[in-house]
KELUMDO-231806 format. One record per residue: residue number from 1; x, y negated, z of N, C-alpha, C in turn. Coordinates in pm, 1 decimal, m for minus. Layout:
N
<atom pos="NUM" n_east="X" n_north="Y" n_up="Z" ca_east="X" ca_north="Y" ca_up="Z" c_east="X" c_north="Y" c_up="Z"/>
...
//
This chain:
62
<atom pos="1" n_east="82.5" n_north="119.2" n_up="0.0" ca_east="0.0" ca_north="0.0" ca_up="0.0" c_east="87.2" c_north="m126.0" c_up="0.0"/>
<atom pos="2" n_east="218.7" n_north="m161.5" n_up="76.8" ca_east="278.5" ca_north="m284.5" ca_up="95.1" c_east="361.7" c_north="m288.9" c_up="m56.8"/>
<atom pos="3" n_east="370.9" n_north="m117.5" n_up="m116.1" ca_east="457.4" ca_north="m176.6" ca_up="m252.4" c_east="362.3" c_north="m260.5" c_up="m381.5"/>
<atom pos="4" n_east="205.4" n_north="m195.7" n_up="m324.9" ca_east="136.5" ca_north="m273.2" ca_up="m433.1" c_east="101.9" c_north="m422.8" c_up="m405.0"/>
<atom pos="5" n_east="96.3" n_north="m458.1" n_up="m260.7" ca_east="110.8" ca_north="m633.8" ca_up="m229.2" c_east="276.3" c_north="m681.0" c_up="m282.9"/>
<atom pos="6" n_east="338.9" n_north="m605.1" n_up="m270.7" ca_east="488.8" ca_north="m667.2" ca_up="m310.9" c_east="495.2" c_north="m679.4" c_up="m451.2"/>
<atom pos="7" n_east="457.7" n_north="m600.7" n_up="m536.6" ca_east="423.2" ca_north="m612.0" ca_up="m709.1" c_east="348.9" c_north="m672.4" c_up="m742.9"/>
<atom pos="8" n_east="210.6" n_north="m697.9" n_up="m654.4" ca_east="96.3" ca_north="m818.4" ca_up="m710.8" c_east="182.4" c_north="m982.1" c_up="m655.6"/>
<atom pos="9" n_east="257.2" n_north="m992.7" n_up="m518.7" ca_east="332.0" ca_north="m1075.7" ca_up="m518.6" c_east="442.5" c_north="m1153.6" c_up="m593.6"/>
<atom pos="10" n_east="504.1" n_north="m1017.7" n_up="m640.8" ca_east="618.4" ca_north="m1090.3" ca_up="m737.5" c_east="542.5" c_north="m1121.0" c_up="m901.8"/>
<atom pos="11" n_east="434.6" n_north="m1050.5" n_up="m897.9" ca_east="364.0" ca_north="m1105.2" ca_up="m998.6" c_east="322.5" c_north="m1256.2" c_up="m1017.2"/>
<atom pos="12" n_east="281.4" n_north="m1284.7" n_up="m955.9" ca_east="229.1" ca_north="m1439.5" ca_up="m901.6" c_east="336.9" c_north="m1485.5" c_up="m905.5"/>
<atom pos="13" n_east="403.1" n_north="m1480.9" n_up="m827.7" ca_east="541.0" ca_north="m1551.5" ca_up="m837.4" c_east="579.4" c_north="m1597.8" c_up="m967.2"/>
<atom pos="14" n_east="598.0" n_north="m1517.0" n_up="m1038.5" ca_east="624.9" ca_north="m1531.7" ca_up="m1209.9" c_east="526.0" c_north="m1593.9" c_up="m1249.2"/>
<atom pos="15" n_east="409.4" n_north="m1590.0" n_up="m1226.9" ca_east="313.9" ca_north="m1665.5" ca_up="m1303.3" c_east="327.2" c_north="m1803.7" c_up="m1285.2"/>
<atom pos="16" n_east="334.4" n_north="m1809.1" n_up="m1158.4" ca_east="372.0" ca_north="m1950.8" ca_up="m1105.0" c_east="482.9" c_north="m2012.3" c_up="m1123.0"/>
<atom pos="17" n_east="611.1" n_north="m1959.2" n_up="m1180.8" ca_east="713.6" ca_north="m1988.8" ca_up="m1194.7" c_east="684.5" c_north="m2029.4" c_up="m1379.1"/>
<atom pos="18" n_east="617.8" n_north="m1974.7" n_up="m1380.7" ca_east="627.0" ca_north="m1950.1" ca_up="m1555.7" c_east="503.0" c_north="m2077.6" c_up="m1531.0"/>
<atom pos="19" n_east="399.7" n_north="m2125.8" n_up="m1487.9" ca_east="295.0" ca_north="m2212.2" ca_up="m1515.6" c_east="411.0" c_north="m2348.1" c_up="m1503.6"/>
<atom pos="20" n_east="477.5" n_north="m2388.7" n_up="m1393.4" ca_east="578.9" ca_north="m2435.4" ca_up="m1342.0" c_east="663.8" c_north="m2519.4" c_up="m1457.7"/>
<atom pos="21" n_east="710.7" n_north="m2405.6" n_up="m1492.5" ca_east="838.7" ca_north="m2460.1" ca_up="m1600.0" c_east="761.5" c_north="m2503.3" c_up="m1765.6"/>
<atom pos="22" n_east="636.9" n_north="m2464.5" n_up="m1776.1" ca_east="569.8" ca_north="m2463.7" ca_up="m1878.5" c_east="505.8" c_north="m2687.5" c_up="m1847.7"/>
<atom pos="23" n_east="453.4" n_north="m2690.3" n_up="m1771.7" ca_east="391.6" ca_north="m2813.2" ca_up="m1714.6" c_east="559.6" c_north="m2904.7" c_up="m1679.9"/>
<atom pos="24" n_east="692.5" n_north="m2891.6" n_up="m1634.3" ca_east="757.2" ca_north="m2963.3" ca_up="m1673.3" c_east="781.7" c_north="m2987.6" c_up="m1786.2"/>
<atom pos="25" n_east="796.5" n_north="m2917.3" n_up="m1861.2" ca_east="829.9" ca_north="m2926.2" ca_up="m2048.5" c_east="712.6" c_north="m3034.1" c_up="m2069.6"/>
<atom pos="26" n_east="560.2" n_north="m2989.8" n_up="m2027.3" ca_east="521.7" ca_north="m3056.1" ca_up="m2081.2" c_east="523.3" c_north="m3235.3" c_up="m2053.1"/>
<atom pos="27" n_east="530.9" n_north="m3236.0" n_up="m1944.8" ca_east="577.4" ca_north="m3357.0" ca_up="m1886.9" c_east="696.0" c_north="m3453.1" c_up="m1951.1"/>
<atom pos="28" n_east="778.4" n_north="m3372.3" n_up="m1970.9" ca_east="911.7" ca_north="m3433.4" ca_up="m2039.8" c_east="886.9" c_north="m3449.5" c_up="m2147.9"/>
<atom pos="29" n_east="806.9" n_north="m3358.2" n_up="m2267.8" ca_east="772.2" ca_north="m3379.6" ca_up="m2367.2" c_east="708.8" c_north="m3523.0" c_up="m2347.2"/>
<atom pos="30" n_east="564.5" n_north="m3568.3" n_up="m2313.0" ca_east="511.1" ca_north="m3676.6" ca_up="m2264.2" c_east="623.2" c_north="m3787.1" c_up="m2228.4"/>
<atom pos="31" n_east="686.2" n_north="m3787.3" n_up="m2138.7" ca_east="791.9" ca_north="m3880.6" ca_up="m2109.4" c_east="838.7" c_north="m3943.9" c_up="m2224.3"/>
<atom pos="32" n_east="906.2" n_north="m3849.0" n_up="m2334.5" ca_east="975.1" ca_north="m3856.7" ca_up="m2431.6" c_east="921.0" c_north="m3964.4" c_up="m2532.7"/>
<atom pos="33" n_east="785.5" n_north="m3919.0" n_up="m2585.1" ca_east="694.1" ca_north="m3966.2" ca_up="m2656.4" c_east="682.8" c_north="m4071.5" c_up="m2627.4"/>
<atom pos="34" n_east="639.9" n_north="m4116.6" n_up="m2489.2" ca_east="570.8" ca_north="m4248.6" ca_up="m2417.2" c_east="734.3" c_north="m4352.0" c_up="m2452.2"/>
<atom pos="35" n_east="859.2" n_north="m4279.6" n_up="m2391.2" ca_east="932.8" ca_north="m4379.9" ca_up="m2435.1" c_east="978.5" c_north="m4409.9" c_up="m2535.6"/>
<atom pos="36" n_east="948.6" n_north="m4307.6" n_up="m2640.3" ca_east="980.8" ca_north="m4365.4" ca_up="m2838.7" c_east="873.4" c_north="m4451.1" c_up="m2861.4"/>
<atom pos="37" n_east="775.3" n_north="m4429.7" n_up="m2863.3" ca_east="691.5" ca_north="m4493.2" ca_up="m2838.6" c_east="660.0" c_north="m4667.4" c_up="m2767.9"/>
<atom pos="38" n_east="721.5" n_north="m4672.9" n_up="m2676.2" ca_east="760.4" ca_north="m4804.8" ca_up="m2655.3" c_east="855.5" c_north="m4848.6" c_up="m2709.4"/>
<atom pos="39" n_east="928.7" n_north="m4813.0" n_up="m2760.9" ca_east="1094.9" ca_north="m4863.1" ca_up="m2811.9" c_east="1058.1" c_north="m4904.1" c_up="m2942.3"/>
<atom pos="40" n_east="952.7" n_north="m4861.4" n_up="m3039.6" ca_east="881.5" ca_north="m4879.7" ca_up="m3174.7" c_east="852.0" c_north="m4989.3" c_up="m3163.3"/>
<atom pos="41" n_east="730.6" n_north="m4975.7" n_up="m3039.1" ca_east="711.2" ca_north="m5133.1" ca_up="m3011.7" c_east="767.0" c_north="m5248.4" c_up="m3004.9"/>
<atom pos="42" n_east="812.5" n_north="m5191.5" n_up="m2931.0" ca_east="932.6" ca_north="m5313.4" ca_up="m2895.5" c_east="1018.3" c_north="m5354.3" c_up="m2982.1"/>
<atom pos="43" n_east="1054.5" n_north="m5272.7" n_up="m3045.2" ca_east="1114.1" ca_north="m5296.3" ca_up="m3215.1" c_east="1028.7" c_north="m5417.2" c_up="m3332.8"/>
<atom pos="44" n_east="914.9" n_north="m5319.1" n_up="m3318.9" ca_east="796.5" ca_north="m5418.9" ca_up="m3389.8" c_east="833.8" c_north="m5512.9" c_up="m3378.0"/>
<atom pos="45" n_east="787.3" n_north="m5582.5" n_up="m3190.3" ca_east="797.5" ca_north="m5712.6" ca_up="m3182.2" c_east="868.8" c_north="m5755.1" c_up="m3185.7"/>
<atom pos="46" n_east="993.0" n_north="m5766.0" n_up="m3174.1" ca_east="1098.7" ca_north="m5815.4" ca_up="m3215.8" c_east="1174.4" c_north="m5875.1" c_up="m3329.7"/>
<atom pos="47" n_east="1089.9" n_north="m5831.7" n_up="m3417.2" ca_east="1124.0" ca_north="m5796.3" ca_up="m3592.2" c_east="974.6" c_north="m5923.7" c_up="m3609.6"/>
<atom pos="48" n_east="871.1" n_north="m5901.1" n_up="m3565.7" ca_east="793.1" ca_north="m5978.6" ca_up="m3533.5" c_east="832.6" c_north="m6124.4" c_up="m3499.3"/>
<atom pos="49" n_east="943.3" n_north="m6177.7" n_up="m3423.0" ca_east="972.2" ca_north="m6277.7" ca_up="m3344.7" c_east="1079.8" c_north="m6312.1" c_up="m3473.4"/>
<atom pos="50" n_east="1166.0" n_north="m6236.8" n_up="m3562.3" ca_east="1225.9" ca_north="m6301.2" ca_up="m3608.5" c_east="1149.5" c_north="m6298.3" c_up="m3685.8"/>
<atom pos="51" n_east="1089.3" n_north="m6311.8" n_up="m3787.4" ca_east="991.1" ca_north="m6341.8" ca_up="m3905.3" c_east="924.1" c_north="m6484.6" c_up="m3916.3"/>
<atom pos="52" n_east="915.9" n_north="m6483.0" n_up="m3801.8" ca_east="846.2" ca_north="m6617.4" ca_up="m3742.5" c_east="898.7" c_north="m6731.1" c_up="m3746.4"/>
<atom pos="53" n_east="889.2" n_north="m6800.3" n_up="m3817.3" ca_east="997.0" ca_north="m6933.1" ca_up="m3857.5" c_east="917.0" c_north="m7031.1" c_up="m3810.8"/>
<atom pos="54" n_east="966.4" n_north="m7125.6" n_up="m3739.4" ca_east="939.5" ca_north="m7297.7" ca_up="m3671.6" c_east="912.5" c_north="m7388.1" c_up="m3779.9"/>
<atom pos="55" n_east="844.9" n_north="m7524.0" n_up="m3777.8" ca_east="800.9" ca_north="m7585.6" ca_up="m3896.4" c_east="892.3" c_north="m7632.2" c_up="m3983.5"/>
<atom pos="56" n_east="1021.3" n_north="m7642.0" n_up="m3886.6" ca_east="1113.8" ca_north="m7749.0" ca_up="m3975.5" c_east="1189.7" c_north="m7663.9" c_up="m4039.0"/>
<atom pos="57" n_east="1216.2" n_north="m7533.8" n_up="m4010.5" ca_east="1287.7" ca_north="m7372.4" ca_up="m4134.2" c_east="1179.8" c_north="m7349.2" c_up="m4202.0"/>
<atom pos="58" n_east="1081.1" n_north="m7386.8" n_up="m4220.5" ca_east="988.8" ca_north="m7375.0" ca_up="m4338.0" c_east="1016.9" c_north="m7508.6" c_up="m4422.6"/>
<atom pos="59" n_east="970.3" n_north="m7557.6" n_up="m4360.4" ca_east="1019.7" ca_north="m7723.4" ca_up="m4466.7" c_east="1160.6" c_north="m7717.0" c_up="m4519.4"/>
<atom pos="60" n_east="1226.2" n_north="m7700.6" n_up="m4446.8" ca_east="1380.5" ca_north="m7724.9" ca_up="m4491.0" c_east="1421.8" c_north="m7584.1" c_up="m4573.0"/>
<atom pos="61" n_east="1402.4" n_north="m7474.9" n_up="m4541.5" ca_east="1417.8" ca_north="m7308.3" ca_up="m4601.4" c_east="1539.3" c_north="m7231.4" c_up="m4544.1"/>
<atom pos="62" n_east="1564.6" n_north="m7306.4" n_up="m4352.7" ca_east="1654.8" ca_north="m7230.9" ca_up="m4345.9" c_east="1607.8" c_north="m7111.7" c_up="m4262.0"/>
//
């Protein structure tokens, strides 16, 4: 009887170890994303800010 609680135990164990490492990945995956993801942005705007010319580099064409 205690070898079949010790085999349904280490079972779980693994499951849980395995749910575990599955939900960090996914996390890091997420992480990953969220920060390319801002960095695009942030790129955007930036590229955004230089585009943007003041009245007198329009008048003048510099």
């Amino acid at each position: 009887m205690q070898a079949s609680f010790d085999k349904q135990a280490e079972q779980m164990k693994k499951h849980i170890e395995s749910r575990d490492k599955e939900m960090m990945e996914y996390i890091r995956s997420s992480q990953k994303q969220q920060q390319q993801h801002l960095l695009e942005t942030a790129a955007a705007q930036e590229k955004g800010r230089e585009n943007k010319k003041g009245f007198f580099a329009r008048l003048f064409g510099n």
